[in-house]
C-alpha atoms as a printed R data frame, in Angstrom:
    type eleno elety resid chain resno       x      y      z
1   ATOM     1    CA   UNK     A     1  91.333 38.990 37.794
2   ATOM     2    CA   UNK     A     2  91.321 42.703 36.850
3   ATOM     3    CA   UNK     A     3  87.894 42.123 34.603
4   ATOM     4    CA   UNK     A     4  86.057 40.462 37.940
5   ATOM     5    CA   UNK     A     5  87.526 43.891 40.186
6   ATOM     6    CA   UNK     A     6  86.036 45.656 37.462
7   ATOM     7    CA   UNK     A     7  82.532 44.112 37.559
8   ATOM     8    CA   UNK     A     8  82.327 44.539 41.109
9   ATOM     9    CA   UNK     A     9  82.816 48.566 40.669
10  ATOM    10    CA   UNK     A    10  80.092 48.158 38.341
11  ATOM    11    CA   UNK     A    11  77.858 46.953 40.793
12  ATOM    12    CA   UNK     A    12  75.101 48.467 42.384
13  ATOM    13    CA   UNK     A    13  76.132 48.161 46.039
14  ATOM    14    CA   UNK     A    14  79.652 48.568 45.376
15  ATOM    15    CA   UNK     A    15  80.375 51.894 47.223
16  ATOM    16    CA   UNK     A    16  83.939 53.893 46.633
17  ATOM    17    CA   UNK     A    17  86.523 53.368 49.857
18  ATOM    18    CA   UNK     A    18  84.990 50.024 50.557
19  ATOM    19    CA   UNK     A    19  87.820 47.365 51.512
20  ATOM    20    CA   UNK     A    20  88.323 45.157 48.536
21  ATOM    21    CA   UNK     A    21  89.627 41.354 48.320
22  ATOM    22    CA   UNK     A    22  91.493 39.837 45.061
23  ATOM    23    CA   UNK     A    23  91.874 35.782 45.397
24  ATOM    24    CA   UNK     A    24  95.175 35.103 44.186
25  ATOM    25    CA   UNK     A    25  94.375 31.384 44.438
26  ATOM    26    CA   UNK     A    26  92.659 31.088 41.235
27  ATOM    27    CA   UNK     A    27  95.765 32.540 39.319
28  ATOM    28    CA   UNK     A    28  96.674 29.721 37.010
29  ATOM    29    CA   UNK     A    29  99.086 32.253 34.948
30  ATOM    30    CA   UNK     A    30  99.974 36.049 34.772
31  ATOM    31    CA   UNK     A    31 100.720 37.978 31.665
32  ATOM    32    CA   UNK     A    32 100.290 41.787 31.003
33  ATOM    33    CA   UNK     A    33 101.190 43.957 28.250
34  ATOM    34    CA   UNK     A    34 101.371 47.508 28.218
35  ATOM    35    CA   UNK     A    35  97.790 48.299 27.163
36  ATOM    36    CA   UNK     A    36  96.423 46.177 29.465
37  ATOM    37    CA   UNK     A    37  98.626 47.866 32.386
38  ATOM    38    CA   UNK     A    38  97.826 51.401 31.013
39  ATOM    39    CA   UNK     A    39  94.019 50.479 31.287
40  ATOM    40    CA   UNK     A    40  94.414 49.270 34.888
41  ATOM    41    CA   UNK     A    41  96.164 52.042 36.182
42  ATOM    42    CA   UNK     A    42  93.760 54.411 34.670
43  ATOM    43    CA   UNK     A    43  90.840 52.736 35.717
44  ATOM    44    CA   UNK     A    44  92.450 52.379 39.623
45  ATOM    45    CA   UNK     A    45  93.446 56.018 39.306
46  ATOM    46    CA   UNK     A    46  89.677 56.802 38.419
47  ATOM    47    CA   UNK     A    47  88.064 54.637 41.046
48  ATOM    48    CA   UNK     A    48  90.042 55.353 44.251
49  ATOM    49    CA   UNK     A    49  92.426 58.666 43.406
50  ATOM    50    CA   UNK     A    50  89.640 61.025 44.747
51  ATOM    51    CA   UNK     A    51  89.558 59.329 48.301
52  ATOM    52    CA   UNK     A    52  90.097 61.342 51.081
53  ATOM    53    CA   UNK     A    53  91.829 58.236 53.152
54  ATOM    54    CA   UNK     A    54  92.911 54.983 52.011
55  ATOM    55    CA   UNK     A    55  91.264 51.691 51.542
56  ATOM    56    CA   UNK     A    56  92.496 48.308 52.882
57  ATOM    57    CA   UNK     A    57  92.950 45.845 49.766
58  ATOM    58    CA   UNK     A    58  93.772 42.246 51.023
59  ATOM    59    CA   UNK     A    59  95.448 39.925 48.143
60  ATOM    60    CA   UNK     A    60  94.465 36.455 48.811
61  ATOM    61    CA   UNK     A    61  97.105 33.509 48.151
62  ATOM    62    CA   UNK     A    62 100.528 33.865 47.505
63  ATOM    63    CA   UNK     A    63 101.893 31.360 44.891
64  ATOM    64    CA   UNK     A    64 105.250 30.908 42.683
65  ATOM    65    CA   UNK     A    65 102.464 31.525 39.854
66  ATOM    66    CA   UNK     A    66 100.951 34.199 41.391
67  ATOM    67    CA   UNK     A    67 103.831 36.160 43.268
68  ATOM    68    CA   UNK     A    68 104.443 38.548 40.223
69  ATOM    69    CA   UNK     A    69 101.137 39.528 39.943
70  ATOM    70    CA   UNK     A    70 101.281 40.886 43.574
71  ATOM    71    CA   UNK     A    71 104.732 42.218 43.387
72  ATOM    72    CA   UNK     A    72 103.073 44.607 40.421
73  ATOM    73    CA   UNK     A    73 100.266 45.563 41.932
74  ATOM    74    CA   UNK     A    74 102.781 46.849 45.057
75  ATOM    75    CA   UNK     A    75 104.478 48.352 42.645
76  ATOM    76    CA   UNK     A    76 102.091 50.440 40.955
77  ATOM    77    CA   UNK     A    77 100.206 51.450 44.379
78  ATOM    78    CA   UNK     A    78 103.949 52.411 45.093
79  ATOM    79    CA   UNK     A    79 104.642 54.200 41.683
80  ATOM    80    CA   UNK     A    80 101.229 56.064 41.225
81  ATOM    81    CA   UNK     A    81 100.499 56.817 44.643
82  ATOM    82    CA   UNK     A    82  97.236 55.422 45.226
83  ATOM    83    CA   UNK     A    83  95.519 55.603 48.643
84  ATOM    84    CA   UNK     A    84  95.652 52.026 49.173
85  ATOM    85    CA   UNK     A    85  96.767 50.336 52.174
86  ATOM    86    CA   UNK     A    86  97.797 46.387 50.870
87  ATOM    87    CA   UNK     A    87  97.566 43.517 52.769
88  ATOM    88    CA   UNK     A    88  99.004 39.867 51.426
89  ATOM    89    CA   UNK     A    89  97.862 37.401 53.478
90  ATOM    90    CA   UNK     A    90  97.842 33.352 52.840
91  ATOM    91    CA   UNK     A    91  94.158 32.349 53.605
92  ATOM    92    CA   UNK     A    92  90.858 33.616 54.107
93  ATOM    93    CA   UNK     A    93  90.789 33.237 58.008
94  ATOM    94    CA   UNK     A    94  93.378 36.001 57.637
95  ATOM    95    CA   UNK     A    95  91.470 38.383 55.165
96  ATOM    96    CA   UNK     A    96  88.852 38.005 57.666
97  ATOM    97    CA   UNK     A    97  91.240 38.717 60.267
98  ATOM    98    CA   UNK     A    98  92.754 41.821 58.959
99  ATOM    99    CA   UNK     A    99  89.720 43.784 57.532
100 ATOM   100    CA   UNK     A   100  87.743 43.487 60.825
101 ATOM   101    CA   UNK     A   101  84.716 42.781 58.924
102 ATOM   102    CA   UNK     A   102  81.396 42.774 60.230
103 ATOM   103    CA   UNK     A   103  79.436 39.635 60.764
104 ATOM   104    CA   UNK     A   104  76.768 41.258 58.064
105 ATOM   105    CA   UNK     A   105  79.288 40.967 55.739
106 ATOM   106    CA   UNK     A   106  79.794 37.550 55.414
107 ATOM   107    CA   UNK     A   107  76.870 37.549 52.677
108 ATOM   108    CA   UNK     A   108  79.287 38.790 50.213
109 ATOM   109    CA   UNK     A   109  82.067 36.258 50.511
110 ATOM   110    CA   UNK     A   110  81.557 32.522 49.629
111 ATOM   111    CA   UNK     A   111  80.468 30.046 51.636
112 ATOM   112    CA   UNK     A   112  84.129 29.774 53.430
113 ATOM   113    CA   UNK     A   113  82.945 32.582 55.241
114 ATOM   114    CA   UNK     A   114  80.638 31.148 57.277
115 ATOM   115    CA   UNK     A   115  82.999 28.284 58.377
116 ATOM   116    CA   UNK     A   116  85.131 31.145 59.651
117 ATOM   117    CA   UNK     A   117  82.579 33.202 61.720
118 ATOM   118    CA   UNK     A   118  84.585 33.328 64.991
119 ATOM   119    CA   UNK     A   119  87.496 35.114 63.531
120 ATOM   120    CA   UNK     A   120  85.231 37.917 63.074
């Protein structure tokens, strides 16, 4: 999960303050050791401390498996002060819901997306 949010800051129309999504659905198990949560905060303190207001990150999926994962990433936006304002919602229609996305963005999302066009 972390190495695909860090591609998509590495890609070309990725642009700093946009609202990011995290699908929690596809987390089959969650373990993180020190380095790895030294790295992450770094890297989130690099890509969003300089904002001037916060961005809207929705976490996708809530599971037993997946529950920690979200209850650390609350606690680090918590702990470190980032300008992040979390969302955990159960299901796409939701995301789309809460992030008041534009219909041109539907291109970036998987073909769900489409099936969900009137909640937008």
């Amino acid at each position: 999960l972390f190495v695909e949010t860090q591609a998509c800051y590495q890609r070309p129309d990725y642009q700093p303050g946009m609202s990011e999504v995290s699908d929690f659905f596809r987390v089959t198990s969650f373990e993180i050791g020190y380095d790895e949560m030294h790295k992450f905060t770094t890297r989130s303190n690099e890509t969003h401390g300089s904002l001037d207001s916060p961005i809207d990150i929705c976490l996708v999926g809530s599971t037993k498996v997946s529950e920690p994962a979200i209850l650390m990433y609350e606690g680090l936006i918590a702990a470190k002060n980032i300008p992040i304002r979390l969302h955990v919602v159960p299901g796409y229609p939701e995301m789309l819901a809460t992030l008041n996305l534009p219909e041109e963005c539907l291109k970036y999302f998987p073909d769900f997306g489409h099936q969900e066009r009137h909640l937008l």
